[in-house]
C-alpha positions in Angstrom: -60.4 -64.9 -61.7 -58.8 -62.4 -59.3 -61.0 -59.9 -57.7 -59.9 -56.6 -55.8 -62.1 -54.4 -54.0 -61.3 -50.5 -53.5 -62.0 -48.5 -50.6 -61.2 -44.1 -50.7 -61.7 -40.9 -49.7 -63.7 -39.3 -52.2 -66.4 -36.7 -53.1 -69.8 -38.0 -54.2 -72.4 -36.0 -55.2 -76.2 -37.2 -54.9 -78.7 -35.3 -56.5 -82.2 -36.6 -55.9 -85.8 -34.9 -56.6 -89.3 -35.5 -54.8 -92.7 -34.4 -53.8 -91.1 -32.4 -50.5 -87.6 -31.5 -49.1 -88.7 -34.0 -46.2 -89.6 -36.2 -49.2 -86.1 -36.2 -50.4 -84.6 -36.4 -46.9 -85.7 -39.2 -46.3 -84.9 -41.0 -49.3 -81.7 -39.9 -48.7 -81.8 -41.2 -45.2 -82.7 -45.0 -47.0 -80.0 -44.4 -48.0 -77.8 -43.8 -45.8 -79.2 -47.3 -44.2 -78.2 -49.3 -47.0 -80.9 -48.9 -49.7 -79.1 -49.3 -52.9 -81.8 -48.5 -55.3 -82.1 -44.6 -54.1 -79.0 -43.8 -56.1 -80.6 -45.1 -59.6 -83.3 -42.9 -58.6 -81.1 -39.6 -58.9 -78.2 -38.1 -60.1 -74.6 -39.3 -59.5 -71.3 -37.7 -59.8 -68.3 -39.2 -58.6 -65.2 -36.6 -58.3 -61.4 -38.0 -58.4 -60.3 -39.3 -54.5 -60.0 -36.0 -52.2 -56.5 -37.8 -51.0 -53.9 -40.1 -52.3 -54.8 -42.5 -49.1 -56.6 -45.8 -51.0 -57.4 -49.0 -49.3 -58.2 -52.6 -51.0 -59.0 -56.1 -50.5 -58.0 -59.0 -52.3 -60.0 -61.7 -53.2 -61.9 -63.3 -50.5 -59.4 -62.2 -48.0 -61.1 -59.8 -45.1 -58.4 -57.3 -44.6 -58.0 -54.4 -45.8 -54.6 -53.0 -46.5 -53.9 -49.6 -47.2 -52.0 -47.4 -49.6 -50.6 -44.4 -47.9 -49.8 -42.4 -50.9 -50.7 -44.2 -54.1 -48.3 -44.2 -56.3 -49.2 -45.6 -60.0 -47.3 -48.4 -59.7 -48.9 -52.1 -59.1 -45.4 -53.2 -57.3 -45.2 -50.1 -54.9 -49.3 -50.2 -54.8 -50.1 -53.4 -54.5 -47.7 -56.5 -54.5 -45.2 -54.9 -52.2 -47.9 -54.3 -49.4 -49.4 -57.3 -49.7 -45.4 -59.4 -48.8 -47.2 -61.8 -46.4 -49.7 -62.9 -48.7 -49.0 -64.5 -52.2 -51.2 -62.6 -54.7 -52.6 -65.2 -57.5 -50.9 -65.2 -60.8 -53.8 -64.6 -63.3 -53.7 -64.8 -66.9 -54.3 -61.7 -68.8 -58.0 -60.5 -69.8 -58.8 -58.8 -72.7 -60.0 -55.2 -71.4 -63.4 -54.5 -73.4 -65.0 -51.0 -73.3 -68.5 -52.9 -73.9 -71.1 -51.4 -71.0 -74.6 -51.3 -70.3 -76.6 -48.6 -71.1 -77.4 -48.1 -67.4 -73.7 -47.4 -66.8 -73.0 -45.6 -69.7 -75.9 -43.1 -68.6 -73.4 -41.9 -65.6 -70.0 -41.7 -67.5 -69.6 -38.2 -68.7 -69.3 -37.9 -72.4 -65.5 -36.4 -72.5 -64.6 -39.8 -71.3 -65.5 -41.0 -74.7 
């Protein structure tokens, strides 16, 4: 199975709650150094990239190449950046809108 990772410029919006404002702060500040159990804690919202500039990964592979302007387009996106390496042919997975109730808790309901 292929994997890509994704890598943007975006606006994220953190809304957390607490005994204090120094309280918070320093939750936030966990954070910040890595703790990835503050966000599940608060409120997320996660608003559309602030710039076309995107940068991925492919599989296993540790670079990361970047799209200048993206485009729409897996050939200008993707394959064409990505010449020097040969990007796995994968067969086609059904796409399932099945998610956890955890996720579906963050995704606005106009998506639906």
């Amino acid at each position: 199975m292929a994997t890509m990772t994704f890598r943007f410029t975006t606006e994220c919006e953190l809304t957390l709650t607490g005994v204090s404002y120094e309280d918070i702060y320093l939750r936030l500040k966990d954070f910040m150094h890595g703790d990835m159990k503050v966000p599940t804690e608060g409120s997320v919202a996660v608003y559309p990239p602030a710039t076309d500039q995107l940068f991925f990964q492919v599989d296993d592979d540790a670079r990361l190449y970047e799209v200048p302007y993206f485009k729409g387009a897996f050939e200008k996106d993707v394959s064409d950046i990505c010449r020097d390496r040969s990007l796995r042919a994968q067969p086609p997975v059904p796409h399932s809108m099945s998610l956890s109730p955890q996720a579906k808790r963050y995704i606005p309901d106009f998506y639906w």
